[in-house]
C-alpha positions in Angstrom: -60.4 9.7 56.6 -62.7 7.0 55.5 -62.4 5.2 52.9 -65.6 3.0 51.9 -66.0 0.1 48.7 -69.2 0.7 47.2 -71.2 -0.8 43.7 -74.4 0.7 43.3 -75.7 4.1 43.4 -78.1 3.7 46.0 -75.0 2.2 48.3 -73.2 6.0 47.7 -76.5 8.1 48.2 -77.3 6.4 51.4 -73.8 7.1 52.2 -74.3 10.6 51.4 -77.4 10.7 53.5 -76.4 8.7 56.7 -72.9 11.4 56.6 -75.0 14.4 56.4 -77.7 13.5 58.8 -74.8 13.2 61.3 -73.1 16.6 60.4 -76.6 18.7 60.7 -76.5 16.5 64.4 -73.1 17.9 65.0 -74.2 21.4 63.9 -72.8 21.8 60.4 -75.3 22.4 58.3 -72.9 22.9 55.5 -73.1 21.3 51.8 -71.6 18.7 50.9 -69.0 18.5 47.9 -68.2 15.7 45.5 -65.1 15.0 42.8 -65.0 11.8 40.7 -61.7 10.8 39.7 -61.4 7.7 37.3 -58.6 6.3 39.3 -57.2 6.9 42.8 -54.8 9.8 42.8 -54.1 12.5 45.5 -56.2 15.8 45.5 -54.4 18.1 44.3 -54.2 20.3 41.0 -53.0 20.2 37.7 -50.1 23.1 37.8 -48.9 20.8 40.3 -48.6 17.1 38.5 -46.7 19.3 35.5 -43.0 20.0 36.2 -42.5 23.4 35.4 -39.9 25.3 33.3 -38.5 27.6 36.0 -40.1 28.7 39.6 -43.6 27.3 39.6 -45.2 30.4 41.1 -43.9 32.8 38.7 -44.8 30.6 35.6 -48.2 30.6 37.5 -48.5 33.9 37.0 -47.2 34.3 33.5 -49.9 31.7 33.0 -52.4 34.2 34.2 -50.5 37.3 32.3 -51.0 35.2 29.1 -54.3 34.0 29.2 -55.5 37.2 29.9 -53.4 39.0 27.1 -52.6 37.3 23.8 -56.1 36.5 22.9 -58.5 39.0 25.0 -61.1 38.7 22.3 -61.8 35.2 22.8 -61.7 35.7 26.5 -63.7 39.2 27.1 -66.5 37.6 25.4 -66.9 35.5 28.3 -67.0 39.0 30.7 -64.6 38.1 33.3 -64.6 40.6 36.3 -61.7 39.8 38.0 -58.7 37.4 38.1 -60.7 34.8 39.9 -62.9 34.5 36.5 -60.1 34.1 34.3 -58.5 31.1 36.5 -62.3 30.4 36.0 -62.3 30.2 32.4 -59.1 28.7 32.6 -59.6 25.7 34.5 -62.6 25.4 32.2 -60.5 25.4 28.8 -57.4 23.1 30.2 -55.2 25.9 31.7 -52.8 24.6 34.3 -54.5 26.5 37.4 -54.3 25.7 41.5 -58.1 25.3 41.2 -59.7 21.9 42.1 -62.8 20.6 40.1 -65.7 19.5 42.7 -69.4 19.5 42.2 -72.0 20.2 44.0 -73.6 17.8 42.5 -73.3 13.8 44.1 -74.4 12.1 40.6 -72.3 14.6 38.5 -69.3 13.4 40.5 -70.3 9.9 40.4 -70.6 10.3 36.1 -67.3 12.0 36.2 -66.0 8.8 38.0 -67.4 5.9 35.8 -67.7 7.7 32.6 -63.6 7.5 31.1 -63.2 3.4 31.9 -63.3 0.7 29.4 -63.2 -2.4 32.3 -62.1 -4.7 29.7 -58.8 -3.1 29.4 -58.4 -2.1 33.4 -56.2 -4.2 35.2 -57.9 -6.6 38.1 -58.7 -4.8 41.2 -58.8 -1.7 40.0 -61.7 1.1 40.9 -62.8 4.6 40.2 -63.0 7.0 43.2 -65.6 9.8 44.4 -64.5 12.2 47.1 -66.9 13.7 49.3 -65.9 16.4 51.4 -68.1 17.2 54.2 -67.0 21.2 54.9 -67.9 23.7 57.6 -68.2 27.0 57.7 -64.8 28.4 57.7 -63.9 26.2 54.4 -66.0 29.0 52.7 -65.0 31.9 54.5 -63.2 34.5 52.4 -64.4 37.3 49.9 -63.2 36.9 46.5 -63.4 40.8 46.1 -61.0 41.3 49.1 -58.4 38.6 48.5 -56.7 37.5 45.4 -56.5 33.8 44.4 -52.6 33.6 44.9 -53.0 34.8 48.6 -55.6 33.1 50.8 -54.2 31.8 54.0 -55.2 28.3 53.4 -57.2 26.1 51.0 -60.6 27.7 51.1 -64.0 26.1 48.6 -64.6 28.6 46.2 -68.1 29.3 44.4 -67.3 30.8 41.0 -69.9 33.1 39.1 -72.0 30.8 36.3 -69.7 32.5 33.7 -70.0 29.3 31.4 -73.5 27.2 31.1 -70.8 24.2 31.6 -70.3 25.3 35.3 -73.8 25.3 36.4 -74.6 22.0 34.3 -72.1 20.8 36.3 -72.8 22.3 39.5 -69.2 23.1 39.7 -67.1 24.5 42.9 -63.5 24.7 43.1 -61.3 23.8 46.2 -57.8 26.8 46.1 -55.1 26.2 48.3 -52.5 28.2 49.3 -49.4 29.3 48.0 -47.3 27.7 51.1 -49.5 24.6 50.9 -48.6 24.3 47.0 -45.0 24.6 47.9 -44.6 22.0 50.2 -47.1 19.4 48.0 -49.5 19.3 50.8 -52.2 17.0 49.5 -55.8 18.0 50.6 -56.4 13.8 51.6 -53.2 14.2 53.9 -53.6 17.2 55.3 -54.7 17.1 59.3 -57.1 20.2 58.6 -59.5 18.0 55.9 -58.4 14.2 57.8 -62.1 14.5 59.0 -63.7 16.0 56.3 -63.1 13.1 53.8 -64.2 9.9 52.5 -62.5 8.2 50.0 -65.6 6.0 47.7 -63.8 3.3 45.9 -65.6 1.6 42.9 -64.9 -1.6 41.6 -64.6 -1.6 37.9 -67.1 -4.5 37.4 -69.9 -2.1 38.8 -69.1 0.6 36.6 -71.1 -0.4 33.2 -74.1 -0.7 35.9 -73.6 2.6 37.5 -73.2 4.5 34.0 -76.8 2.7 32.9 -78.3 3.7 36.2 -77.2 7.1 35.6 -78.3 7.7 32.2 -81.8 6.5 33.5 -81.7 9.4 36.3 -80.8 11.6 33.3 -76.9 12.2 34.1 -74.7 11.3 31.1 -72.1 13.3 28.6 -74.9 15.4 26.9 -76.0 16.7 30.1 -72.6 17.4 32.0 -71.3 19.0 28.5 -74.2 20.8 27.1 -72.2 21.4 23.4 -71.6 19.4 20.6 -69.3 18.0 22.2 -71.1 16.6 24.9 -73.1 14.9 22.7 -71.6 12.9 20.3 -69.7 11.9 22.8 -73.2 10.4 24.5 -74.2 9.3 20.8 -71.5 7.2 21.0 -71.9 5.7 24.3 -75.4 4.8 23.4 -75.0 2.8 20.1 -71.6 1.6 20.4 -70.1 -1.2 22.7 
């Protein structure tokens, strides 16, 4: 895996570029993914950072049981078609799911990663991290009509229907692994089968106010990622306010 330091945006796109002009060389024409993490932690999702109350993988599906029963009205409005859209919607509203946020999406990513920091109150030496997973073919090979999210053989990349305006603002993408990887707390950035497919973008907190202005310029910033009300008070706020 590589791991790079980088302070500008133009450093991480030509990154970006000189890693993918060697993958269509090797014959992998495959897109590129991105996740932006505000501080350096292992890939690997939120039903598994929680301790559970009992045997994870039945609370994981009376998680799914739940959602999809006790309020259906709020969640049928969104016209789910299958489980895989309600772990969607899920992941979307805070839901404890084995889905991973990505982006197809390199700036999205990059905003996710130098958006939550206030460098005053960060400790020295302390960075933000993108990953950028460079997949191939068989990453993406499954049918979600044919296999249920709790059985794929290994972590596949999932591309979820635009159910939510918020996932294709986003340009969102979801890695899933499998139930025996999620058992033995197989982190995607140690795991033999993505070694290769990873690099590891560390940025320094100084850089970070830099990057967020150099972003809002190419029209990436908390209004655009969350289209709602939300969304943008929170960039009001950024704008007039230290």
């Amino acid at each position: 895996m590589q791991a790079v330091e980088l302070d500008t945006i133009q450093a991480y796109l030509d990154l970006i570029r000189v890693n993918k002009e060697e993958n269509i060389r090797n014959g992998n024409m495959g897109d590129f993914v991105f996740r932006g993490q505000a501080a350096d932690y292992p890939l690997i999702p939120k039903i598994c950072r929680l301790k559970p109350k009992g045997d994870l993988f039945e609370i994981e599906r009376a998680l799914l049981i739940e959602f999809k029963r006790t309020n259906p009205l709020l969640v049928e409005q969104q016209t789910p078609l299958n489980d895989w859209d309600y772990l969607t919607l899920g992941q979307h509203f805070g839901l404890p799911t084995r889905l991973l946020d990505w982006s197809n999406s390199a700036l999205t990513a990059l905003w996710f990663a130098v958006s939550g920091h206030n460098s005053e109150c960060l400790p020295a030496g302390a960075y933000a991290v993108v990953w950028i997973l460079m997949p191939t073919n068989e990453d993406f090979n499954f049918n979600p009509d044919e296999v249920h999210p709790f059985d794929l053989p290994a972590t596949r990349i999932f591309r979820p229907r635009l159910i939510k305006q918020r996932i294709n603002n986003q340009s969102g993408v979801f890695t899933v692994p499998s139930t025996q990887e999620l058992r033995e707390t197989r982190y995607m950035n140690e795991s033999d089968s993505y070694d290769q497919k990873l690099i590891k973008v560390k940025i320094p907190t100084a850089s970070l106010p830099n990057i967020r202005n150099d972003l809002h310029t190419l029209g990436v910033n908390a209004f655009s990622i969350f289209p709602e009300l939300e969304g943008l008070c929170t960039f009001l706020q950024w704008r007039y306010f230290e």
